[in-house]
C-alpha positions in Angstrom: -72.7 -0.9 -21.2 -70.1 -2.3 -23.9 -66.2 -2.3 -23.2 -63.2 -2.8 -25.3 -60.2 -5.1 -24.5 -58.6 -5.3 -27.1 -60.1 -5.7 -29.7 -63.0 -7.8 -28.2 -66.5 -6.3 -27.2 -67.5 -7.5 -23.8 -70.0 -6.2 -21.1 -68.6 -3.7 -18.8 -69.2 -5.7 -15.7 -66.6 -8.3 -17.3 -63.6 -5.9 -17.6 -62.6 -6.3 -13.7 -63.0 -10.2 -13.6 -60.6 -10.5 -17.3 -58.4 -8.0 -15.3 -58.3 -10.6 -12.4 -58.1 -13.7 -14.7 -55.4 -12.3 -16.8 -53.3 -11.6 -13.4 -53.5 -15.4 -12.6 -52.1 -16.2 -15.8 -55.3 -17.6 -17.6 -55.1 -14.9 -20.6 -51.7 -14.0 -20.6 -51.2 -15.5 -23.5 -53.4 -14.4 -25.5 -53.7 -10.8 -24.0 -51.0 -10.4 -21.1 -52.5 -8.1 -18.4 -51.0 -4.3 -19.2 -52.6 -5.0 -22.4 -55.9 -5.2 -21.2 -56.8 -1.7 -22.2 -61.0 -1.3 -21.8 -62.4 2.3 -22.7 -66.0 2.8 -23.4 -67.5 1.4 -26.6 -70.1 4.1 -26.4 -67.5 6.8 -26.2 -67.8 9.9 -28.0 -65.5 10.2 -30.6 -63.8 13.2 -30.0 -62.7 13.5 -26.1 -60.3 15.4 -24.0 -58.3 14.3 -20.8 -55.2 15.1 -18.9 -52.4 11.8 -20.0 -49.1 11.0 -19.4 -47.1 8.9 -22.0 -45.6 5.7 -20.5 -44.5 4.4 -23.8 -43.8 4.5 -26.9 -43.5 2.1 -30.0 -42.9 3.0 -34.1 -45.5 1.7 -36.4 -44.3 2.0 -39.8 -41.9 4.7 -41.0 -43.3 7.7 -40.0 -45.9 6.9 -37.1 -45.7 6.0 -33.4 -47.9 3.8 -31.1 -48.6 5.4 -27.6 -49.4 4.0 -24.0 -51.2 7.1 -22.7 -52.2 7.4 -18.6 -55.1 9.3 -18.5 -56.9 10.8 -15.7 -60.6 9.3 -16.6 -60.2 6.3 -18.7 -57.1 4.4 -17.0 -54.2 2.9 -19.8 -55.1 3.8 -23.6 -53.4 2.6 -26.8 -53.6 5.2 -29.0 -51.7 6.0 -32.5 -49.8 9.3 -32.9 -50.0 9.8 -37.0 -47.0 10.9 -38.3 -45.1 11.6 -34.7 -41.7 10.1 -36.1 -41.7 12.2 -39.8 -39.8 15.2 -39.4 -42.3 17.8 -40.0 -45.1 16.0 -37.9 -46.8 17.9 -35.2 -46.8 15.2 -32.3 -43.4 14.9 -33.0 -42.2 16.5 -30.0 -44.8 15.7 -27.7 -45.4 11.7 -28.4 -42.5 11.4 -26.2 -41.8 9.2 -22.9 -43.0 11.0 -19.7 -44.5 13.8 -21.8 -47.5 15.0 -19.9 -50.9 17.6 -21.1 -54.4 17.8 -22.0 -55.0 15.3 -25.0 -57.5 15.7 -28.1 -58.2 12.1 -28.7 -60.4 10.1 -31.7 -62.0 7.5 -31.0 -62.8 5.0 -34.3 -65.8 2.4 -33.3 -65.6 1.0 -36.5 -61.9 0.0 -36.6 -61.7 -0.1 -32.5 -59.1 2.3 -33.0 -58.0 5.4 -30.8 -55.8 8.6 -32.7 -53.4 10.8 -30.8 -54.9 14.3 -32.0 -53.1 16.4 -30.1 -51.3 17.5 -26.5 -51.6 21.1 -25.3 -50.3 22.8 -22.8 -46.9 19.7 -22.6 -44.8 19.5 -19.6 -41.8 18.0 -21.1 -39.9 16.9 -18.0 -36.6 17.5 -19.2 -35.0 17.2 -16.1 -36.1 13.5 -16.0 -34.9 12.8 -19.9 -32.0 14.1 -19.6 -30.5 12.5 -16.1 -29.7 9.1 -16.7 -30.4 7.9 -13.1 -33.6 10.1 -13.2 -34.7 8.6 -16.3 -34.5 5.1 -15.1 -36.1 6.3 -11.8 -39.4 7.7 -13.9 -38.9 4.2 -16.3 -39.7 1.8 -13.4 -42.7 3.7 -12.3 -44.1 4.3 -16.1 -43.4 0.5 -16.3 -45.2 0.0 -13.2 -48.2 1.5 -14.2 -48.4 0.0 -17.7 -48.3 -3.5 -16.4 -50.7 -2.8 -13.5 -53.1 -0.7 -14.3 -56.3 -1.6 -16.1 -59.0 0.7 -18.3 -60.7 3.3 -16.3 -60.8 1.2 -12.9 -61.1 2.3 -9.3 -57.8 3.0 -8.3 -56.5 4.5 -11.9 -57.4 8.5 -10.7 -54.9 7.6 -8.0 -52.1 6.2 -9.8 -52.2 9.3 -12.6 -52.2 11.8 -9.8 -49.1 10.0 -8.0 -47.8 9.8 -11.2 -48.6 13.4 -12.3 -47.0 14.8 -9.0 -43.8 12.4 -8.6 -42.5 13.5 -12.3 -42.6 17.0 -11.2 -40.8 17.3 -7.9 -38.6 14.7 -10.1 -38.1 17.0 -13.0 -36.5 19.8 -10.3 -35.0 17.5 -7.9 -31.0 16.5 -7.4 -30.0 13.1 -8.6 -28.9 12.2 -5.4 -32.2 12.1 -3.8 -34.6 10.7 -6.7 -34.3 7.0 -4.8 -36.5 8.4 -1.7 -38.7 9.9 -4.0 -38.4 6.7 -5.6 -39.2 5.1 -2.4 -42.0 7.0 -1.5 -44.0 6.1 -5.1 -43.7 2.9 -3.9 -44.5 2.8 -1.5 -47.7 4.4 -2.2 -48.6 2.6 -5.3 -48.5 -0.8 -3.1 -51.5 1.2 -1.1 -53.2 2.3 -4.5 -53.3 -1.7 -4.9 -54.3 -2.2 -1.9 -51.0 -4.5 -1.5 -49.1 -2.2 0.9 -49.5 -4.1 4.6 -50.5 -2.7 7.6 -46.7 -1.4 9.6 -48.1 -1.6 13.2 -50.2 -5.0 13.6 -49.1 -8.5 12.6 -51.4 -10.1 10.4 -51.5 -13.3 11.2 -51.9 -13.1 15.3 -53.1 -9.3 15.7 -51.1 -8.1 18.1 -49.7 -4.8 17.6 -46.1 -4.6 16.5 -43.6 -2.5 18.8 -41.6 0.0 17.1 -38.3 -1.7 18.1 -39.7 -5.0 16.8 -38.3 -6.5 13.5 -41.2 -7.5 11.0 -41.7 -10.1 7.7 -43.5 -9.5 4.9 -44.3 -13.1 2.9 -42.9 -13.0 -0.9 -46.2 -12.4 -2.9 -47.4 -9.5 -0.2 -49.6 -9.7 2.4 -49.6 -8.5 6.1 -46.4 -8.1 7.9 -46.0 -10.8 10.3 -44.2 -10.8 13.6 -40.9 -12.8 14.6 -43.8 -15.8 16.3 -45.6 -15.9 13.3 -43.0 -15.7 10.5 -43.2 -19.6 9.8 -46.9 -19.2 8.7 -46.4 -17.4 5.8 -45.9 -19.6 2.7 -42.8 -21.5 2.1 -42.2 -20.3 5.6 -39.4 -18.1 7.3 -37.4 -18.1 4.0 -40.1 -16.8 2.3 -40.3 -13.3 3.5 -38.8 -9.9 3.7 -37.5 -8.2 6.6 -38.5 -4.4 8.0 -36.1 -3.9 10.5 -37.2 -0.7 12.8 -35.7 1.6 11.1 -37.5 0.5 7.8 -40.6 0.5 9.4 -40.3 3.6 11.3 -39.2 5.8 8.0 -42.8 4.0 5.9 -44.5 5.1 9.0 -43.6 8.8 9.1 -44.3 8.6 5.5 -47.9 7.3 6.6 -47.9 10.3 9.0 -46.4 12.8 7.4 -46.2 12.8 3.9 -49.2 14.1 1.9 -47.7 14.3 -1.6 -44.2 13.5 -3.5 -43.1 17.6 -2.3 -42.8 16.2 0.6 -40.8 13.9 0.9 -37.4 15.9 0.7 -38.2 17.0 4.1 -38.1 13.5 5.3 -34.3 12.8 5.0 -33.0 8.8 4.0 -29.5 8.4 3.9 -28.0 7.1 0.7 -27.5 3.2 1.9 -31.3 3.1 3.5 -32.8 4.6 0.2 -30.8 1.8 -2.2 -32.1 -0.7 0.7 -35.6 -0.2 1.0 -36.1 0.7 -2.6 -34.5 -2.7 -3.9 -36.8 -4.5 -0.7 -40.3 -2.4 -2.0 -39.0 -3.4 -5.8 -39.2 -6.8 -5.0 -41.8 -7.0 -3.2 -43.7 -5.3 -6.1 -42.5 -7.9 -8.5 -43.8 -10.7 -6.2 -47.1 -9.4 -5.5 -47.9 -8.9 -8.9 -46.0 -11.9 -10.1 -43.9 -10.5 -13.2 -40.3 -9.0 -13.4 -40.2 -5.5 -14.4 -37.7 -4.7 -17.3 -36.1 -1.4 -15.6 -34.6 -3.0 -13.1 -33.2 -5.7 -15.2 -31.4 -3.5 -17.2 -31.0 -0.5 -15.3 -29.9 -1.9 -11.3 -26.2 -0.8 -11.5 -27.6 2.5 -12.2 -30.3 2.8 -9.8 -28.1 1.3 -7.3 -25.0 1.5 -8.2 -24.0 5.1 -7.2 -23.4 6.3 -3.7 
């Protein structure tokens, strides 16, 4: 079977080693990884799917590029004709965080994709319209957009995290949208397969006591214990600490916590949450060696209120 990326042809089977390539920095130039965006050539042309918008971009005067999260196919770059005219139909729904069932076209002959239509939107106004909520949903759509690939493995799992965290976001206070923050995460390191194991060192195996302080080595990896902290790269300097309490709260999360709903029954004080979410941030960054643009822009916001 034939894939796109881009707007190159290549076997199916190639799509997860250009995905790996790209990470290490081969094709970034030419094609930096969240624009890897592989669907199938063979396609139909008309499908439906349930997609999330994670961005969106103006082409010309009157239309709109969108970064669609879909539930089958993974990322898709599609084009939502006339979305920014005033009387168009998508107008509305070709928004940021939108999320419905999507009518998509799929053109093999320019390697194109149209934005159709998107029943059934929920509109998450509760995200748009919070400032600290918006940039809270912004660093997990920008997550996702630099991370995930076309219709891989692991892409199901990131739209139903997604799916779920915008709407216990949508209803929740402001003042408790970091844990929830925290908690997404948390898991999308595990959707990776980047989140480390909280109980066993990595590098010797013994198990880790709860009142024991951990290190996690920049770039990801297992946690390792106080012994073992020189052997990860660049050594003791190069790693993150999970004091007991950080690693007992990811644990109960573990235990616990079966969706984002969840999560407000599992109380982080204000300080802990702007802690651990700035520590999972960066460790995010490391492991998948690029700085995301939300918290850039938007850290005094994200962390600057008490």
């Amino acid at each position: 079977m034939t894939r796109l990326v881009g707007a190159t042809a290549v076997p199916a089977c190639c799509c997860k080693g250009l995905a790996g390539v790209a990470r290490k920095g081969v094709l970034r130039a030419a094609v930096p990884f969240h624009r890897l965006v592989c669907y199938r050539y063979a396609m139909d042309r008309n499908q439906r799917c349930r997609a999330i918008v994670l961005r969106t971009y103006p082409i010309g005067e009157i239309h709109k590029g969108v970064v669609l999260l879909t539930d089958t196919s993974g990322v898709i770059h599609a084009v939502a004709h006339g979305a920014a005219s005033a009387r168009g139909k998508l107008r509305s729904v070709a928004e940021l965080f939108v999320e419905g069932e999507v009518a998509l076209y799929h053109n093999p002959v320019k390697r194109s994709i149209k934005l159709q239509d998107l029943d059934g939107p929920a509109m998450h106004y509760g995200v748009r319209e919070n400032l600290v909520k918006y940039y809270v949903a912004s660093l997990w759509v920008e997550l996702v957009a630099v991370s995930c690939g076309g219709g891989g493995e692991h892409d199901g799992e990131a739209y139903e995290l997604l799916s779920n965290a915008l709407a216990v976001l949508d209803g929740v206070e402001e003042a408790r949208a970091l844990e929830l923050s925290v908690y997404v995460l948390w898991r999308y390191l595990g959707v990776l397969g980047l989140a480390p194991v909280l109980d066993l060192c990595g590098e010797c195996g013994r198990a880790l006591a709860r009142e024991q302080r951990a290190y996690w080595p920049l770039g990801g990896g297992e946690l390792r214990c106080e012994a073992c902290r020189e052997t990860a790269v660049g050594g003791a300097h190069s790693t993150y600490t999970f004091t007991p309490p950080t690693r007992a709260y990811l644990m109960r999360l573990e235990e616990s916590v079966r969706c984002a709903q969840d999560v407000l029954r599992v109380r982080l004080q204000p300080e802990q949450s702007r802690r651990l979410h700035a520590l999972l941030a960066a460790g995010v960054e490391q492991a998948l060696e690029t700085r995301l643009k939300t918290l850039e822009s938007g850290a005094s916001i994200l962390y600057g209120r008490g």
